[in-house]
C-alpha positions as CSV (number, residue, x, y, z in Angstrom):
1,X,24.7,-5.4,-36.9
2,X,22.9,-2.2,-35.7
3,X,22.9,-3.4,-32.3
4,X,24.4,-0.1,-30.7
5,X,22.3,2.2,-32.9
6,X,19.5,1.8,-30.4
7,X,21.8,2.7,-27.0
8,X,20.8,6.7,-26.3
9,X,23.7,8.5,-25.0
10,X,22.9,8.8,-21.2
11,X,24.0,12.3,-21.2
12,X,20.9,13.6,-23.3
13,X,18.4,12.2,-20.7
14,X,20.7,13.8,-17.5
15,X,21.5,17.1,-19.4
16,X,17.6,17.5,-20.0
17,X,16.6,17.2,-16.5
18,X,19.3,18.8,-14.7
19,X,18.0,21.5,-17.2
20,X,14.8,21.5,-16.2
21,X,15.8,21.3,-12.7
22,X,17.6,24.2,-13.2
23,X,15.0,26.4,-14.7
24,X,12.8,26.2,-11.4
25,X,12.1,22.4,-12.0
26,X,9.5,22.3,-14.0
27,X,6.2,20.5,-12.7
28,X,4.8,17.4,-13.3
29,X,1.2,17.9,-15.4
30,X,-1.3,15.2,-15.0
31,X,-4.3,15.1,-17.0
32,X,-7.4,13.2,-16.4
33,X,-10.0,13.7,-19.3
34,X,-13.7,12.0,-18.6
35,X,-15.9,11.3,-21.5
36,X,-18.8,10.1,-23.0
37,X,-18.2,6.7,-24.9
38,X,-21.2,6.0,-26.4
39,X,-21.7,9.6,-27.4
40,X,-18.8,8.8,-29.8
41,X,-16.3,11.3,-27.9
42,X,-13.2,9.1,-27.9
43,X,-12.1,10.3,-31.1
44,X,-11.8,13.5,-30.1
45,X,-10.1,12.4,-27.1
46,X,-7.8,10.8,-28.7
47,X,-7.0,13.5,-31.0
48,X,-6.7,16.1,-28.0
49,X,-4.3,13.3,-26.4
50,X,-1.9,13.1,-29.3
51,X,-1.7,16.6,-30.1
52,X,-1.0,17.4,-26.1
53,X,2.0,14.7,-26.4
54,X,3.1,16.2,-29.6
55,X,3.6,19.3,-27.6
56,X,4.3,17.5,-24.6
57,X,5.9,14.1,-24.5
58,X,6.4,13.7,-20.7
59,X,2.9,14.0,-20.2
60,X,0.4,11.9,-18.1
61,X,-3.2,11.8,-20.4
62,X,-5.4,9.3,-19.3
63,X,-9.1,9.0,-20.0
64,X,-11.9,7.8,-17.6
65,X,-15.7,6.8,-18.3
66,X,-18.0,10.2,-17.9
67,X,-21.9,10.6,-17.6
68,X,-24.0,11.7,-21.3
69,X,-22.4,14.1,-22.9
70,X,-19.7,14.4,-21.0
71,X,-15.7,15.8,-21.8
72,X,-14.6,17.3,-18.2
73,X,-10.8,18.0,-18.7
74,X,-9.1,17.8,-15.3
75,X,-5.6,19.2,-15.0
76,X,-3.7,17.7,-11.7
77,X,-7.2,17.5,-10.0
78,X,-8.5,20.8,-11.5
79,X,-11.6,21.0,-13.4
80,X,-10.2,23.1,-16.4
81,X,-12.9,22.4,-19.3
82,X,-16.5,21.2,-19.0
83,X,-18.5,20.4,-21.8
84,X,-21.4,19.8,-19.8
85,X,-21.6,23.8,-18.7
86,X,-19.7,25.3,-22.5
87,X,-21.4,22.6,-24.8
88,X,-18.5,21.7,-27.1
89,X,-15.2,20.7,-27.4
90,X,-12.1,22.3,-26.3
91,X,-9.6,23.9,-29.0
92,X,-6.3,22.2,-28.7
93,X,-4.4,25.1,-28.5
94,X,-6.2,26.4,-25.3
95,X,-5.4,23.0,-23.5
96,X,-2.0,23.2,-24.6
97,X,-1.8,26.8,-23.0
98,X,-3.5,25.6,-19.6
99,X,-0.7,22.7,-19.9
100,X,2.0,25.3,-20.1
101,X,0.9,27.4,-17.2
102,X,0.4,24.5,-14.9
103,X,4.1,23.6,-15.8
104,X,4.9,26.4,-14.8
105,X,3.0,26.7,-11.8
106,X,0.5,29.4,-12.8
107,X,-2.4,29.3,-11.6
108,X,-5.0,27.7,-13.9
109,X,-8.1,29.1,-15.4
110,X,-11.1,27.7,-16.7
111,X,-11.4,27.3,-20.9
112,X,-14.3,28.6,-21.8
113,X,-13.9,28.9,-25.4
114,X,-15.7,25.7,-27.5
115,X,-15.8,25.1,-30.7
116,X,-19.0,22.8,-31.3
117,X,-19.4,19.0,-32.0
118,X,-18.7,18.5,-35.6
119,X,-22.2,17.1,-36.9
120,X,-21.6,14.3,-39.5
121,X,-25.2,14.5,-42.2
């Protein structure tokens, strides 16, 4: 049987967070992203999501309902990305940049780069 096979070691899990405890205890990023449904956005949420747990497996994503046209990023209760004011989408790697710096406790700034919508003729 291959019973044990699935068992993790407990030490990886405690080395890991006595680790990050260590290096000034990383914080805990929580991500609120509010779009459009019926503008056909969840797509591209859900391709922003994976690639931000790609990067970032402890991470709390979670999407919520917005108004038309709507893709507001919020990173722990900051507005970080609006599409309603840049009028496109967010590149991944400047959300996974904002990610690292609240980690680390930096203060955040706003993404104003966009790429735009891709338009499907």
């Amino acid at each position: 049987g291959s019973g044990g096979r699935a068992v993790r070691p407990a030490a990886m899990s405690d080395g890991s967070e006595a680790a990050a405890a260590a290096a000034g205890a990383e914080r805990r990023v929580r991500i609120v992203v509010e779009y459009c449904e019926p503008c056909g956005f969840e797509p591209t949420y859900q391709e922003l999501a994976s690639a931000v747990k790609e990067e970032y497996p402890d991470i709390e994503i979670e999407s919520r309902l917005g108004g038309t046209g709507a893709f507001e990023i919020e990173i722990n209760g900051q507005l970080v990305f609006s599409k309603l004011e840049n009028g496109g989408f967010p590149y991944e790697k400047d959300l996974i940049e904002a990610i690292r710096r609240a980690r680390n406790g930096e203060p955040l700034e706003k993404i104003t780069n966009s790429r735009p919508p891709c338009v499907i003729l």
